[in-house]
C-alpha positions as CSV (number, residue, x, y, z in Angstrom):
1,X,-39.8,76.8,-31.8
2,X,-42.1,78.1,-34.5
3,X,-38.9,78.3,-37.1
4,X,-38.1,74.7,-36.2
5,X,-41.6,73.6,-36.6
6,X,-42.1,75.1,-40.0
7,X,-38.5,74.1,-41.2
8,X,-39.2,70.4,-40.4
9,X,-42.9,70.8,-42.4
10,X,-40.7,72.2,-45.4
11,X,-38.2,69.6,-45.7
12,X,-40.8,66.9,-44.8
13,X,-42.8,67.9,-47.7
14,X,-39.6,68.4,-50.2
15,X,-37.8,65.0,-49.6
16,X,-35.7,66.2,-52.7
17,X,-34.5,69.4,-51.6
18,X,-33.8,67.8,-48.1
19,X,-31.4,64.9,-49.6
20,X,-29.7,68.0,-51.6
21,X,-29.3,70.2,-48.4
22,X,-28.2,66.7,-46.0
23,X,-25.6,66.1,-49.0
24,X,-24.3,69.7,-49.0
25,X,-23.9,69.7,-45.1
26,X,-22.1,66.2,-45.2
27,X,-19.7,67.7,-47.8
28,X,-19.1,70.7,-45.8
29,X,-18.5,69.0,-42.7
30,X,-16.1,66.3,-44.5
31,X,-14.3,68.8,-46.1
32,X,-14.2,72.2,-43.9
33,X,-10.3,71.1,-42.9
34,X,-9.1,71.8,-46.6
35,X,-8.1,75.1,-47.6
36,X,-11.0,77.1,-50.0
37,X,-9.4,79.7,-51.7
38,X,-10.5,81.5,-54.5
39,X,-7.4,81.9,-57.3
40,X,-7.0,85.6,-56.8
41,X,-7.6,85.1,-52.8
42,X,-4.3,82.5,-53.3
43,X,-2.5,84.7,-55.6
44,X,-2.7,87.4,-52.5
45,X,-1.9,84.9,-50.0
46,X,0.8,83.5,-52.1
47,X,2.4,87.4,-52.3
48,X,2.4,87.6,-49.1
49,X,4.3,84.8,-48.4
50,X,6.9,86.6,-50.1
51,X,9.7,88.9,-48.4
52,X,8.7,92.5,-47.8
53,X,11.0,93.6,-50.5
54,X,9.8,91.4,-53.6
55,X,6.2,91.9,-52.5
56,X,6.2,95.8,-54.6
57,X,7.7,94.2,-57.8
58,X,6.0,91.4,-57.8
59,X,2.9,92.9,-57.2
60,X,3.2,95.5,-60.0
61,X,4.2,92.4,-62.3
62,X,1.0,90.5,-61.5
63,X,-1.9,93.5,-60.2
64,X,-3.1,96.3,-62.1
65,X,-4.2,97.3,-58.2
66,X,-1.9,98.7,-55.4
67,X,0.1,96.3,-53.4
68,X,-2.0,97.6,-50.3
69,X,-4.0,93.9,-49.6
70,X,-0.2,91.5,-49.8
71,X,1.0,94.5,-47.8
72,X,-1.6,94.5,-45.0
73,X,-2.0,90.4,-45.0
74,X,1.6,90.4,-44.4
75,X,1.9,91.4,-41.1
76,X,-1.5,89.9,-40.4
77,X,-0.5,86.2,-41.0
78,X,2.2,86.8,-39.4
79,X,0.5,87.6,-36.2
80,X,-2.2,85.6,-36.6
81,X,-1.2,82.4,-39.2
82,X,-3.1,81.7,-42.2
83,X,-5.0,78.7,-41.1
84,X,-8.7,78.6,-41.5
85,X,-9.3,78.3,-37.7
């Protein structure tokens, strides 16, 4: 209740940072169905989308890293999708 209390205080006294943090919530909530991925996140998820055979090649074309990450999200999204929820 105290956090509450003292989070209400601080927004009531910093109308500006309140508007900013009610704008960054609205934006979250309006867009939280599309798809965030950083580029090298994609890149992974994009490689692993690939059959289990071009994901080595194609990995040593495009990482200066071990395939390890494509080879472990493979199976995984195939269990488990690659949907955010």
């Amino acid at each position: 209740m105290k956090i509450l209390v003292s989070t209400l205080s601080w927004l009531s006294r910093n109308p500006m940072e309140a508007s900013l943090l009610a704008a960054a919530a609205l934006l979250r909530i309006l867009c939280f169905n599309t798809r965030s991925l950083w580029f090298d996140e994609a890149i992974t998820l994009r490689m692993a989308e690939l059959a289990w055979a071009e994901i080595l090649p194609r990995s040593m074309l495009m990482e200066a890293t071990p395939p390890l990450h494509p080879l472990l999200l493979k199976p995984w999204t195939l269990l488990f999708s690659d949907t955010l929820l």
